[in-house]
N, C-alpha and C positions, 0 to 999 in steps of 0.2 A: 395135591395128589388127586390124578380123579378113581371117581371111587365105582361109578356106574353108568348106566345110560341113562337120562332123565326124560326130555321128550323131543318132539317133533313139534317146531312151531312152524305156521302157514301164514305168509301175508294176506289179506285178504281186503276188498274195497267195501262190501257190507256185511260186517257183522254178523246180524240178523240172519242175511240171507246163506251167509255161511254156515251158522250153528245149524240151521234146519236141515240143509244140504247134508250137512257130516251124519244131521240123526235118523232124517227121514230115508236117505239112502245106502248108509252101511251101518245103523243102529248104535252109535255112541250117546252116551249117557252124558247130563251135564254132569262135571264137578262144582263149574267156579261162571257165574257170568256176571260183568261188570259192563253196563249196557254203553257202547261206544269206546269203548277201553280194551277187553281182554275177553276172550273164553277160554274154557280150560274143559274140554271135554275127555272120555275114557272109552274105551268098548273093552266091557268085561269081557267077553271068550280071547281075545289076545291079549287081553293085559296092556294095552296100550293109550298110552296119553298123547294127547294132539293139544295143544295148541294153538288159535288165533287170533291176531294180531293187526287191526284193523288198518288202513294205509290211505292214503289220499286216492283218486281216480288220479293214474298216470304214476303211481310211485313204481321205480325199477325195481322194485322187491317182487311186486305184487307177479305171480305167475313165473314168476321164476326158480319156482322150487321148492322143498323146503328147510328149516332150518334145523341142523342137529345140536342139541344140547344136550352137554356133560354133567354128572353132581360131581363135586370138590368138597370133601371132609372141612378143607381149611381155603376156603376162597380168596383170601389175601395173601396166604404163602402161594398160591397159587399164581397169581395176578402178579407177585414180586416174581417169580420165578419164570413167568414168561417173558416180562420184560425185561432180567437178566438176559434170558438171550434172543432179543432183539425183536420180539413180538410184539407190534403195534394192538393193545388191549383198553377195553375202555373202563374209567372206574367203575364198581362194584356200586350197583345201585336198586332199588325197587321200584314197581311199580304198580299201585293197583291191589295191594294186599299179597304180590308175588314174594317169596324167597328174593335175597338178594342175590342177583349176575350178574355177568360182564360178556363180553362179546369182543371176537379178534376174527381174521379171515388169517385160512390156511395157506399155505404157500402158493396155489393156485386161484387166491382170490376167494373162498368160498367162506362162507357166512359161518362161525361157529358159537355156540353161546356156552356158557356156565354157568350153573347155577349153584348156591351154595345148600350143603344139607340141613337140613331143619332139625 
């Protein structure tokens, strides 16, 4: 069952130059940086978490958007529940000190992720 909205992740080709872009330009705060891996940043006045997600130069990800993820109370009844009906989902896994998630595209192809509650 999903339970809330969790974050927005962004492909991104450098890291670095991304974090400082999110902080120096609209004021997000670190949460989480794992250098070449992951960031996990927030801006207190909207209560919002972002997400980056570093990608090769030339990955189709990169600039195309970004990615919305759900929490799930129960991330494996979850994961059995969408493959009951016919949702192509990937197993449930971590990365990097993250929560464990999975990741399926919508019916129209677009990129969804889930995360499980901690």
């Amino acid at each position: 069952m999903l339970t809330k909205f969790s974050h927005v992740m962004l492909w991104v080709e450098d890291l670095d130059r991304a974090v400082k872009f999110w902080e120096q330009t609209f004021g997000f705060g670190r949460r989480f940086v794992a250098p070449g891996h992951y960031a996990v940043l927030h801006h207190q006045g909207m209560n919002f978490p972002l997400h980056l997600h570093p990608a090769k130069k030339g990955d189709p990800n990169i600039g195309h958007g970004p990615q919305v993820y759900f929490i799930s109370d129960q991330l494996d009844d979850e994961v059995k529940r969408l493959r009951a009906a016919g949702v192509a989902i990937t197993d449930p896994r971590s990365e990097a000190g993250s929560p464990r998630f999975s990741e399926f595209k919508d019916s129209e192809g677009n990129a969804i992720g889930l995360t499980e509650s901690r």
